[in-house]
C-alpha positions in Angstrom: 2.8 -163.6 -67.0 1.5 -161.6 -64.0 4.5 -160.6 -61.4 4.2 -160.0 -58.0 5.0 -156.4 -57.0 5.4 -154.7 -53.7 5.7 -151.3 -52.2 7.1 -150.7 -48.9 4.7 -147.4 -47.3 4.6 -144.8 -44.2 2.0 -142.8 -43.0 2.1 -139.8 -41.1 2.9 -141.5 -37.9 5.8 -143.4 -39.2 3.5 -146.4 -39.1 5.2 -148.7 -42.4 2.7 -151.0 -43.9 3.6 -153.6 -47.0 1.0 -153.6 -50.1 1.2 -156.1 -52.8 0.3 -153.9 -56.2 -3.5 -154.6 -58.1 -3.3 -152.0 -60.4 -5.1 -149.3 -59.9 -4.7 -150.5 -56.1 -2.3 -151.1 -53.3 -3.8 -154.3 -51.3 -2.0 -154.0 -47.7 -0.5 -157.3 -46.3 -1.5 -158.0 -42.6 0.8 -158.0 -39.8 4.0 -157.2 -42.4 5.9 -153.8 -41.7 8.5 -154.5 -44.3 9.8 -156.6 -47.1 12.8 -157.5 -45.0 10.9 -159.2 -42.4 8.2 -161.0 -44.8 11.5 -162.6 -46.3 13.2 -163.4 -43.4 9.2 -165.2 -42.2 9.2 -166.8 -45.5 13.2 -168.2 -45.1 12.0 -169.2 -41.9 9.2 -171.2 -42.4 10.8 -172.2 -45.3 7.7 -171.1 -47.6 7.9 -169.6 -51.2 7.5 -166.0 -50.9 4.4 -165.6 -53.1 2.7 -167.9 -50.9 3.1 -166.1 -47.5 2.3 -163.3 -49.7 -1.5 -164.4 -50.8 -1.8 -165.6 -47.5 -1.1 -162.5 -46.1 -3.3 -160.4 -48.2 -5.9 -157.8 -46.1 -9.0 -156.9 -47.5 -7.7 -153.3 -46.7 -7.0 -150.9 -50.3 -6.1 -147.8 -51.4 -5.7 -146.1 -54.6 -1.9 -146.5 -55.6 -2.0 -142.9 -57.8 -2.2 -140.6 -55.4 0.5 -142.4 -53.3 2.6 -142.4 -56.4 1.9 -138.2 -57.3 2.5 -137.9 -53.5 -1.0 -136.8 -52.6 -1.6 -139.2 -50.4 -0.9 -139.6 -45.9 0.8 -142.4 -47.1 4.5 -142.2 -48.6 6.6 -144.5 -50.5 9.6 -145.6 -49.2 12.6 -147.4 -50.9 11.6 -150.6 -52.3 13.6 -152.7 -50.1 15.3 -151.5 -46.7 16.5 -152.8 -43.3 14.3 -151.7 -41.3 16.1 -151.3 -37.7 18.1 -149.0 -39.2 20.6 -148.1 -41.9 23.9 -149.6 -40.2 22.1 -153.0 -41.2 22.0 -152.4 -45.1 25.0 -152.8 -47.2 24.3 -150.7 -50.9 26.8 -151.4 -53.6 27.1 -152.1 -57.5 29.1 -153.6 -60.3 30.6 -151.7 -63.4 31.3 -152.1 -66.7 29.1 -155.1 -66.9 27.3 -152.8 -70.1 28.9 -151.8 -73.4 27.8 -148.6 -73.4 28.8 -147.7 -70.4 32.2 -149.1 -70.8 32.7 -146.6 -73.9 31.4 -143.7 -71.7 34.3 -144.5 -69.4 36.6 -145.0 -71.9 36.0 -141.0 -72.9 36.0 -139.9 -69.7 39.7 -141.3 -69.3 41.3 -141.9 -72.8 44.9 -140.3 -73.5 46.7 -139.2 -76.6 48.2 -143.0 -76.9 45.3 -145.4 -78.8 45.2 -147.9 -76.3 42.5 -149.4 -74.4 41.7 -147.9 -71.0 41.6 -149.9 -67.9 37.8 -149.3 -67.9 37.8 -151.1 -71.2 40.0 -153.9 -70.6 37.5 -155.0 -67.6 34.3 -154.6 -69.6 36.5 -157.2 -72.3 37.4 -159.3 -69.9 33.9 -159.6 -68.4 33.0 -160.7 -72.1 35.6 -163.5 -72.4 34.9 -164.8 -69.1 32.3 -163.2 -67.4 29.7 -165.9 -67.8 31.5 -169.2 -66.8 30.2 -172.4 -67.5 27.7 -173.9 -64.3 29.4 -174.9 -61.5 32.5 -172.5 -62.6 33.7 -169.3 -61.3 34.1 -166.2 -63.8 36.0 -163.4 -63.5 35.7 -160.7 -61.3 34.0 -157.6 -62.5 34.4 -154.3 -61.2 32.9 -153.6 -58.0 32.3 -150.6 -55.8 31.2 -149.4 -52.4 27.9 -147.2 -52.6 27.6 -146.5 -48.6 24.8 -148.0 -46.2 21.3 -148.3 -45.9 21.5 -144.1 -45.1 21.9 -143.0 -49.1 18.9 -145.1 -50.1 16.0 -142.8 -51.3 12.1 -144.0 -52.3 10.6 -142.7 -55.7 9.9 -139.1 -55.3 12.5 -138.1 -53.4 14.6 -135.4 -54.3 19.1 -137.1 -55.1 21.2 -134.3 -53.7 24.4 -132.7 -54.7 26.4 -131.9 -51.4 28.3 -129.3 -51.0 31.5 -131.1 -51.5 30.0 -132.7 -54.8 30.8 -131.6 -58.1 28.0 -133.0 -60.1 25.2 -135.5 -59.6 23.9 -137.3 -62.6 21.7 -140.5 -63.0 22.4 -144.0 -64.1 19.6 -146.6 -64.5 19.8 -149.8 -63.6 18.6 -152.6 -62.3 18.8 -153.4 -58.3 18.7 -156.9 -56.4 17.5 -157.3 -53.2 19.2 -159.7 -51.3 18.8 -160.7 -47.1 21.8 -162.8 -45.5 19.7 -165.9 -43.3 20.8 -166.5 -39.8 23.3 -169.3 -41.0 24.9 -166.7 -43.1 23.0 -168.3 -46.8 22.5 -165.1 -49.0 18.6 -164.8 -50.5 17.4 -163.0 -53.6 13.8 -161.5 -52.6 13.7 -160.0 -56.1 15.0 -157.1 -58.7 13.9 -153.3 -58.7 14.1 -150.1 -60.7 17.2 -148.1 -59.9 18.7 -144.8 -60.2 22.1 -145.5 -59.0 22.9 -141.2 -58.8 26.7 -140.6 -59.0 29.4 -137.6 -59.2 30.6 -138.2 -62.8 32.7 -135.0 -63.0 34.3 -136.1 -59.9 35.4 -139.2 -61.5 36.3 -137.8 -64.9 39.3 -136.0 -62.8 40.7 -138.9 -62.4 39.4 -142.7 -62.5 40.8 -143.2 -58.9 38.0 -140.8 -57.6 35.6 -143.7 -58.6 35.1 -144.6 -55.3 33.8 -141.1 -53.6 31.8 -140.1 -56.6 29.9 -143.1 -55.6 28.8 -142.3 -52.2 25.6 -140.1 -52.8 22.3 -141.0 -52.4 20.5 -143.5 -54.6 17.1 -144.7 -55.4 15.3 -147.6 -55.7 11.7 -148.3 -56.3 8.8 -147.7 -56.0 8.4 -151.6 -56.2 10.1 -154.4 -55.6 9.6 -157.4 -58.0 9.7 -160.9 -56.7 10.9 -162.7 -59.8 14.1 -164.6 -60.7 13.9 -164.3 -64.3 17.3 -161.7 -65.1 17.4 -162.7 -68.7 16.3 -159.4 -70.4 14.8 -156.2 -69.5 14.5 -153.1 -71.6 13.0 -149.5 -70.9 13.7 -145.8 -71.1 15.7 -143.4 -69.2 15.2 -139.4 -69.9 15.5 -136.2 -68.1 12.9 -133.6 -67.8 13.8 -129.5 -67.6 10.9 -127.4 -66.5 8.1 -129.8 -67.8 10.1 -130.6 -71.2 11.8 -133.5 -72.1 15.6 -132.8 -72.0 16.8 -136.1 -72.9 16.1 -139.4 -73.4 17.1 -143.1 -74.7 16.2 -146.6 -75.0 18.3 -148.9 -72.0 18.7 -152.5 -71.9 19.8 -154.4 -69.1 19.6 -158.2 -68.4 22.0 -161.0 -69.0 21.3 -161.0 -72.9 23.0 -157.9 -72.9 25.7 -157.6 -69.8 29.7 -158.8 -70.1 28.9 -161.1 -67.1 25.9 -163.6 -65.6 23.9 -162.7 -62.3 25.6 -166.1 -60.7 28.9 -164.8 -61.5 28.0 -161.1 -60.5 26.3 -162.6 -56.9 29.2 -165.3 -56.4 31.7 -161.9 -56.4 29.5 -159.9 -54.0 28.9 -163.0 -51.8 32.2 -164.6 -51.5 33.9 -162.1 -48.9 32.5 -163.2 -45.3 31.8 -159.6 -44.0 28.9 -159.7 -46.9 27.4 -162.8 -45.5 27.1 -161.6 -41.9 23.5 -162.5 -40.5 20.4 -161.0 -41.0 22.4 -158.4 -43.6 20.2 -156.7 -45.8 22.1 -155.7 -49.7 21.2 -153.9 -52.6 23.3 -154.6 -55.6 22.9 -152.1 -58.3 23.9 -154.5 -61.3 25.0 -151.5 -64.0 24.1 -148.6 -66.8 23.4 -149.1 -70.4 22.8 -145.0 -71.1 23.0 -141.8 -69.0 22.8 -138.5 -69.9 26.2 -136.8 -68.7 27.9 -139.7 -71.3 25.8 -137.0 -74.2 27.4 -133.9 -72.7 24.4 -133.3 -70.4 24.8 -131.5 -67.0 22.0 -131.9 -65.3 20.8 -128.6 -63.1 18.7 -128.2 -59.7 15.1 -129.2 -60.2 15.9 -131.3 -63.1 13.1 -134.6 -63.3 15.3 -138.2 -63.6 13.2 -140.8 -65.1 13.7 -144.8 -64.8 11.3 -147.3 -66.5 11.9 -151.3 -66.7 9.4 -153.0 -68.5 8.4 -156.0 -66.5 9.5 -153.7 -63.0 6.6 -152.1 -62.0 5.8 -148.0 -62.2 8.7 -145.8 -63.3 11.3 -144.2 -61.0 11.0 -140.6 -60.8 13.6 -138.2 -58.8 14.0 -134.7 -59.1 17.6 -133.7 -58.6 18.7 -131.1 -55.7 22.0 -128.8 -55.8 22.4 -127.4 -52.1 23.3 -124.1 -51.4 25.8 -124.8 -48.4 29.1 -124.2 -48.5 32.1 -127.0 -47.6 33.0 -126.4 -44.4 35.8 -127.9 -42.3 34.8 -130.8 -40.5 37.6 -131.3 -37.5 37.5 -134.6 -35.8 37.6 -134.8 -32.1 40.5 -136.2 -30.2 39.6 -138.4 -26.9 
């Protein structure tokens, strides 16, 4: 079945632009600056989204591989944004929802005694009761804080180490779009490739470092997909090393094989009032299968991170950037 896939673009002036993907094409959509605002229209007028978007389409084109190589005036930009500004754009995720990535966090923070780790008795609890019967509520899953609309990044971009970082590896996943309406209803727009980059030295320290090894930047793109079908997606995620493949490995991701159901996942994320505030924009990374740090992999400065989803549109590609700044002392002023 054909999907509908969109990129968000600039050009050199700034000017963004919408283009619904016709492979080998980009097909702008007239009078639509962002994703953000086309769902809001079509909340508004109370109109599916794939209709506003064929009656939107331009006759204006251009060819989508050069904008995707980067050799074109006009740049990607992450799939799905707020687009007055980054205040306006909550990003966050879920853990452990994957088995895999449950036993990677199980070795990061296992002890002499043979017990299960706290990481492992969430992942089994999102398995016994992760995907309630309808009308139920599940368990909660594990839920973290990524930052705001600021750390989002669009394909290409290079995910950056600070200076304060320890690490940066990626994790790939899936990403949900969401806007809040002006009644404060949450809306799914649709699902997109993500590399939801995080500091996993930093948390190997100690699993109460979780929280700030999440809050780097992130990508998400290049397309967004409007679908609601979450039932199974599968793909590839690898790492290339001076134009040689370092790493790779076969990902799942989709209810068939996560601990908990989107409804359940969404009902957690949506249930605290400062998450339904109007006209919110969210991105909801949903959780790994594979990563390459879990394989004793440190990834190095100009190393190429690779997402693919089939069903999600052109792969994710980021290059990974180590600054060369030192920490300094930042010193708060007093008023």
């Amino acid at each position: 079945m054909e999907t509908t896939r969109l990129v968000q673009l600039s050009d050199a002036s700034q000017q963004r632009r919408v283009a619904l993907v016709q492979e080998p094409l980009l097909r702008f959509l007239q009078n639509t600056t962002s994703i953000y605002t086309l769902a809001l229209d079509a909340i508004q007028n109370k109109q599916p989204l794939t209709d506003l978007i064929q009656s939107r389409l331009s006759d204006e084109t251009i060819d989508y591989q050069p904008v995707y190589d980067g050799q074109s005036t006009w740049k990607l930009l992450p799939a799905f944004d707020h687009p007055e500004g980054p205040f306006g754009c909550i990003v966050s995720g879920t853990g452990l929802t994957h088995k895999n990535s449950a036993l990677n966090r199980q070795m990061m923070h296992e002890s002499a005694v043979e017990k299960p780790t706290d990481s492992m008795q969430i992942y089994q609890w999102g398995v016994e009761g992760g995907s309630p019967e309808p009308g139920t509520i599940g368990v909660q899953p594990e839920w973290f804080y990524k930052g705001n609309g600021a750390f989002l990044r669009a394909h290409g971009q290079p995910l950056e180490v600070p200076e304060y970082g320890n690490d940066g590896g990626e994790e790939p996943e899936v990403a949900g779009a969401y806007l809040v309406d002006e009644a404060g209803t949450p809306w799914r727009i649709g699902f997109c490739t993500g590399n939801e980059f995080s500091d996993h030295i930093m948390e190997k320290k100690n699993y109460l470092y979780l929280a700030p090894s999440k809050l780097r930047q992130c990508a998400i793109g290049p397309e967004l997909v409007v679908t609601d079908d979450f039932s199974e997606w599968t793909g590839t995620v690898s790492v290339d090393r001076n134009g040689t493949s370092l790493w790779s490995s076969p990902i799942r991701t989709g209810e068939k094989n996560m601990a908990h159901s989107l409804q359940n996942l969404e009902y957690h994320h949506f249930k605290y009032e400062a998450h339904r505030l109007p006209l919110q924009a969210h991105v909801h990374f949903f959780g790994a299968d594979a990563f390459s740090f879990g394989q004793g992999i440190a990834l190095q400065d100009g190393d190429l991170m690779r997402v693919e989803w089939s069903g999600l549109g052109r792969a994710l590609q980021n290059p990974l950037r180590l600054t060369n700044a030192t920490e300094q002392l930042l010193t708060v002023q007093a008023l």
